[in-house]
C-alpha positions in Angstrom: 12.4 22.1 -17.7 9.6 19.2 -18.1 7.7 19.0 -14.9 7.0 15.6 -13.3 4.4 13.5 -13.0 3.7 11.5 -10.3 0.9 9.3 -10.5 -0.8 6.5 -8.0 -1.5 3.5 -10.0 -2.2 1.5 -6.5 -2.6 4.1 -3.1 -3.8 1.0 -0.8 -2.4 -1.4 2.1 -1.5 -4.5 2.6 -4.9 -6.0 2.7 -6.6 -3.9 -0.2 -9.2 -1.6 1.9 -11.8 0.6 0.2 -11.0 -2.5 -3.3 -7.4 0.0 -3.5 -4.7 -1.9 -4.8 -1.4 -2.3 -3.6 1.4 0.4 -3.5 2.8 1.5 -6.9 3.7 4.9 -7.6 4.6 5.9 -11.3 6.7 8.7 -11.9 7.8 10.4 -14.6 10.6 12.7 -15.4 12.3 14.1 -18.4 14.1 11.2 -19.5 13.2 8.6 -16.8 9.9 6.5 -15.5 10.7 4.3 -13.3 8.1 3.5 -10.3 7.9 4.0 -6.4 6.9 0.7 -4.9 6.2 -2.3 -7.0 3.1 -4.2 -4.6 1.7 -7.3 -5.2 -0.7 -6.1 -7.9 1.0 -3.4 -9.3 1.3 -5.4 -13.3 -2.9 -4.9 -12.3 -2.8 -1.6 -12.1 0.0 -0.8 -14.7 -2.4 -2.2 -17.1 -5.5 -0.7 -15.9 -3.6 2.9 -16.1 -2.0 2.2 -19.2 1.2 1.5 -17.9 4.2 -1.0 -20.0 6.3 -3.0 -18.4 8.4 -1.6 -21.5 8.9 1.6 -20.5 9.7 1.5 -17.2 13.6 2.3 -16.8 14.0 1.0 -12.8 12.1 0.2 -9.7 12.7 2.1 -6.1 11.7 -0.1 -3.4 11.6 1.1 0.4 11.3 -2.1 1.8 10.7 -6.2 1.3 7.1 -7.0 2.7 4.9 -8.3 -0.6 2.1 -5.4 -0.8 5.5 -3.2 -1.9 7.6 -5.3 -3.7 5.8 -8.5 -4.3 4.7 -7.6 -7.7 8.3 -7.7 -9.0 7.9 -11.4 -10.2 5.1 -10.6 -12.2 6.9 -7.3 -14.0 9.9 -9.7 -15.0 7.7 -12.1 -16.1 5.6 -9.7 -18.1 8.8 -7.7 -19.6 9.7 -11.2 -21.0 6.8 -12.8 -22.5 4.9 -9.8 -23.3 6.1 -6.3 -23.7 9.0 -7.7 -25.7 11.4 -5.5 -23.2 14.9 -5.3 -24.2 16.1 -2.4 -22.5 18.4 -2.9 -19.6 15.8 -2.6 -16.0 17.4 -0.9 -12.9 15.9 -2.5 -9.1 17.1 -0.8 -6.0 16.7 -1.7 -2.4 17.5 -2.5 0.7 20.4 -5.0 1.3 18.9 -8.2 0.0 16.8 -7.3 -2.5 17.8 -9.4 -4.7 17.7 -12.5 -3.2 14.4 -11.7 -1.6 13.4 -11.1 -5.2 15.2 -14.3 -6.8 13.3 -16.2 -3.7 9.9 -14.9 -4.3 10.4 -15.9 -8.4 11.3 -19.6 -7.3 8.3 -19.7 -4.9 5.2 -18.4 -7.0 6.9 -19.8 -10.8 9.6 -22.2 -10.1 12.7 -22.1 -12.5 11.8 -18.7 -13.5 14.9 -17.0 -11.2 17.2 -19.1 -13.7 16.0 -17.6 -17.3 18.0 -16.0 -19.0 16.1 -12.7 -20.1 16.7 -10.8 -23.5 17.1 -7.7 -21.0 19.8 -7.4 -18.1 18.6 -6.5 -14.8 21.2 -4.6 -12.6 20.4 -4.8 -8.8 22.0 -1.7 -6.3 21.6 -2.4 -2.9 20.8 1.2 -1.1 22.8 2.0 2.0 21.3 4.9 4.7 21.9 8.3 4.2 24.2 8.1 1.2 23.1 9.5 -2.2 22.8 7.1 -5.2 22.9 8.4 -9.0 21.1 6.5 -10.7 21.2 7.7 -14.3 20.3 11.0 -13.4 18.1 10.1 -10.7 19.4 10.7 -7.6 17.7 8.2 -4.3 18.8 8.7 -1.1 17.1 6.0 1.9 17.1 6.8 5.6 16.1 4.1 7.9 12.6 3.8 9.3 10.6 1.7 12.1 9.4 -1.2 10.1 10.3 -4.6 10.5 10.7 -6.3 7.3 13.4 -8.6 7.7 16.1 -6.3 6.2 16.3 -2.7 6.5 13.3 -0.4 5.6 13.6 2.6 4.0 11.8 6.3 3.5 13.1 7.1 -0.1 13.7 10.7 -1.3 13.8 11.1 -4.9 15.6 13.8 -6.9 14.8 14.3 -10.5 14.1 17.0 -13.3 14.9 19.8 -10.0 11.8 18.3 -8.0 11.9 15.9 -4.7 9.5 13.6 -3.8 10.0 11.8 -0.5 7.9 8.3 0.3 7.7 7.3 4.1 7.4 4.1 3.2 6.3 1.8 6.4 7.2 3.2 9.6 5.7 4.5 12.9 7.3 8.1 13.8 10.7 8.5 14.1 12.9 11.8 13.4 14.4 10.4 10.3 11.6 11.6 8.3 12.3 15.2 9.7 15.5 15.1 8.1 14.4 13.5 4.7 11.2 15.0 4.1 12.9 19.1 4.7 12.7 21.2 1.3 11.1 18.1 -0.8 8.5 19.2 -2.9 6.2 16.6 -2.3 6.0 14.2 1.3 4.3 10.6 0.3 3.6 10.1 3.7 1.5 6.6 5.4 -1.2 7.3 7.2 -2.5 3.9 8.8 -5.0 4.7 11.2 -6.4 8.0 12.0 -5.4 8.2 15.8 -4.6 4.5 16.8 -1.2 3.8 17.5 0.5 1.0 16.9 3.5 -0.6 16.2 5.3 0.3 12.8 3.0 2.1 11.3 2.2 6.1 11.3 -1.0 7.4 11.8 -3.0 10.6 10.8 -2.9 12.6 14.3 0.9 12.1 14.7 1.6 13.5 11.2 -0.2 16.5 11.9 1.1 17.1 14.8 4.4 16.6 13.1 3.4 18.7 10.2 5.3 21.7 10.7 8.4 20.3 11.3 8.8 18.2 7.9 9.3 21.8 6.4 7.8 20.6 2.8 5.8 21.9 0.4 3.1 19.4 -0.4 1.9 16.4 1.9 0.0 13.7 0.5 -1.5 10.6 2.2 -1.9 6.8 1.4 -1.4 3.5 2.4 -4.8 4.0 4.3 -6.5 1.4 6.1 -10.6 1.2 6.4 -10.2 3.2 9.9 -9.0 6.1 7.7 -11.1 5.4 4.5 -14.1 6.3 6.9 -12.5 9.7 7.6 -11.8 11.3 4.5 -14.5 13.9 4.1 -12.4 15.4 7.7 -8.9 15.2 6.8 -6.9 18.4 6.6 -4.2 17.4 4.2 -4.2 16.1 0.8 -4.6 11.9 0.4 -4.2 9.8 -2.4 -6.3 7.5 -4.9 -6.0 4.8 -7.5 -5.0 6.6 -10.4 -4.8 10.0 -8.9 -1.8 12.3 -10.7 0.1 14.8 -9.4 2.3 17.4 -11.8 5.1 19.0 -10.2 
């Protein structure tokens, strides 16, 4: 069996500390690529890792704030006009994805929700704790602390025999326990360092945690400059723009 590649075309927050772009993950599989996240400038950092909007066979999202979904408009946009896509393009989410989407296409280029595009785009609204098959991908959600107006998600991610799990937002809560056990890889937010605050993890809680998510690999993002200052003491792994991982 292939292995799979998981690779961090944007490992940054909201407000792009440390010049990190926004959350995208690209992962690829035998027979699927399809990306983790979709921020705000995620079409930025598909191109700067050579990255088509062509190839890309769905987008996972954990949850509607902009820095992890907001680039969607832009990938649409790009599939049409300029990578010629004609290939059908899978978006799952939480309930509402697809109005949130629509909404944030009418906002930024008005009219643009209406096109008709030479590809289809197939919308599957993910429910907590039940499995979705997704063309061989299989995407299970569990609900997480993060308010978002909709449900947030951590995502684990079956494909090719690995897991990769993806905290998404979200201070600690016992869900990721469950979700994270046996994956082979734990995307896991680290926020601040040992600040706590509302919705959002930090580094001292996971590794206090650590033993009890039970997986094999543990890697950090979604770091703000309070972490970004740490990095040279950090235990466990932690992401970058552009970083790859082969499972």
């Amino acid at each position: 069996m292939k292995p799979v590649s998981v690779k961090f075309l944007g490992s940054g927050d909201a407000f792009g500390s440390g010049g990190r772009l926004q959350t995208c993950i690209f992962i690829e599989a035998a027979g699927a690529k399809f990306l983790l996240d979709c921020g705000a400038s995620a079409l930025i950092s598909m191109k700067r890792f050579g990255v088509s909007t062509a190839d890309i066979d769905k987008i996972l999202i954990t949850h509607l704030h902009g820095d992890h979904f907001g680039g969607i408009p832009f990938f649409i946009l790009d599939s049409q006009l300029i990578s010629k896509r004609t290939k059908p393009l899978q978006i799952a989410g939480p309930p509402g994805v697809k109005n949130r989407i629509r909404s944030a296409m009418e906002i930024m280029f008005p009219g643009s929700s209406r096109v008709k595009q030479k590809f289809g785009i197939e919308f599957l609204e993910l429910q907590a704790g039940v499995r979705t098959e997704m063309d061989q991908v299989f995407v299970t959600a569990a609900g997480v602390a993060h308010a978002s107006g909709s449900p947030s998600y951590a995502l684990r991610i079956e494909c090719a025999g690995k897991s990769i799990v993806y905290s998404g937002d979200t201070e600690w809560t016992d869900n990721l326990i469950d979700i994270a056990r046996g994956s082979d890889l734990f995307i896991a937010e680290a926020y601040f360092y040992e600040k706590k605050i509302k919705f959002h993890l930090n580094y001292q809680t996971l590794m206090e945690k650590k033993a009890e998510l039970e997986c094999k690999r543990i890697i950090l993002t979604h770091m703000s400059d309070d972490m970004l200052r740490r990095l040279e003491s950090l235990e466990l792994e932690y992401a970058e723009d552009g970083k790859e991982i082969i499972l």
